[in-house]
C-alpha positions in Angstrom: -19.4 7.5 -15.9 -16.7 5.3 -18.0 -16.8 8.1 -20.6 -16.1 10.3 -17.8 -13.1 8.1 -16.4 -11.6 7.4 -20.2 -11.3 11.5 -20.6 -9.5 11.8 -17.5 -7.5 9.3 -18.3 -7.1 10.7 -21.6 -6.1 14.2 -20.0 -3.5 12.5 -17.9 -1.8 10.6 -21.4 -1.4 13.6 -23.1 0.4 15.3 -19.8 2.3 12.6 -19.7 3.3 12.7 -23.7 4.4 16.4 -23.0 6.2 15.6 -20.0 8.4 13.6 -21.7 8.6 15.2 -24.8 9.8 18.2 -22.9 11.8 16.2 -20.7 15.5 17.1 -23.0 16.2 13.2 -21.9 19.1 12.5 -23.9 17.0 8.9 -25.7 14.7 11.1 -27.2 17.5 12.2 -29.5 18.8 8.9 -30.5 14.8 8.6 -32.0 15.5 10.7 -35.4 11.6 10.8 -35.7 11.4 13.2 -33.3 13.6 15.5 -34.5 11.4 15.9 -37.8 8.3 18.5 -37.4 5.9 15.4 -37.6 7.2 13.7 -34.9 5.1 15.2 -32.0 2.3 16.1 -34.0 2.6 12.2 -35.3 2.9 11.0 -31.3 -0.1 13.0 -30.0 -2.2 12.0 -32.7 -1.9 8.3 -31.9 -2.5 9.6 -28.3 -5.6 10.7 -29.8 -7.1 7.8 -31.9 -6.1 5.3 -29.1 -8.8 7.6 -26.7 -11.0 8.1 -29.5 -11.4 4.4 -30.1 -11.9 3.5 -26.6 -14.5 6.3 -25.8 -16.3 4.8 -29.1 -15.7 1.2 -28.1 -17.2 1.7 -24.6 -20.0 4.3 -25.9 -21.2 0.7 -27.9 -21.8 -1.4 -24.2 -17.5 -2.6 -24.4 -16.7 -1.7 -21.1 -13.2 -4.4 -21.2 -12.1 -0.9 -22.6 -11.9 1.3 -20.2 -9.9 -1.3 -18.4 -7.6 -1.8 -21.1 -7.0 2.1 -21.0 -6.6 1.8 -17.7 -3.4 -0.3 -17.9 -2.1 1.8 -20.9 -2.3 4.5 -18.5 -0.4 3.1 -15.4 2.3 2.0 -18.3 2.9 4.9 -19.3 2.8 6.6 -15.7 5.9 4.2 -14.7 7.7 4.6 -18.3 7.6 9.0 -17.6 8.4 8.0 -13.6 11.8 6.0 -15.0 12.3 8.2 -17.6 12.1 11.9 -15.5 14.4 10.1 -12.4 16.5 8.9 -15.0 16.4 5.2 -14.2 16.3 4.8 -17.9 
């Protein structure tokens, strides 16, 4: 069931990453990394690992993981709330 929850959450981090790389928010073009043709492929790869590692991490019996992922998750859900009604 944890495996379950982490791939959910997964799902909703990499909606989240496109949501805001889409976003035309004028910070992401202060962030010259971007701009190169790495710079999403380099951003949804961490996206990646991070899940990767925690689905691996709670496959062994660490369930402090899914927790952990958890958090990362409601982060970034405020960071694309601020950033798509422009607080930020």
């Amino acid at each position: 069931m944890a495996l379950i929850l982490l791939f959910v959450l997964g799902i909703v981090n990499f909606a989240i990453h496109r949501a805001v790389s889409d976003s035309g928010h004028p910070l992401l073009a202060q962030m010259p990394w971007t701009r190169s043709p790495l710079g999403g492929t380099f951003g949804l790869l961490t996206e990646y690992l991070m899940l990767l590692a925690c689905m691996l991490m709670t496959d062994r019996g660490a369930g402090g993981w899914v927790w952990g992922y958890g958090l990362y998750t409601a982060a970034n859900g405020v960071a694309i709330w601020l950033i798509l009604s422009r607080r930020i």
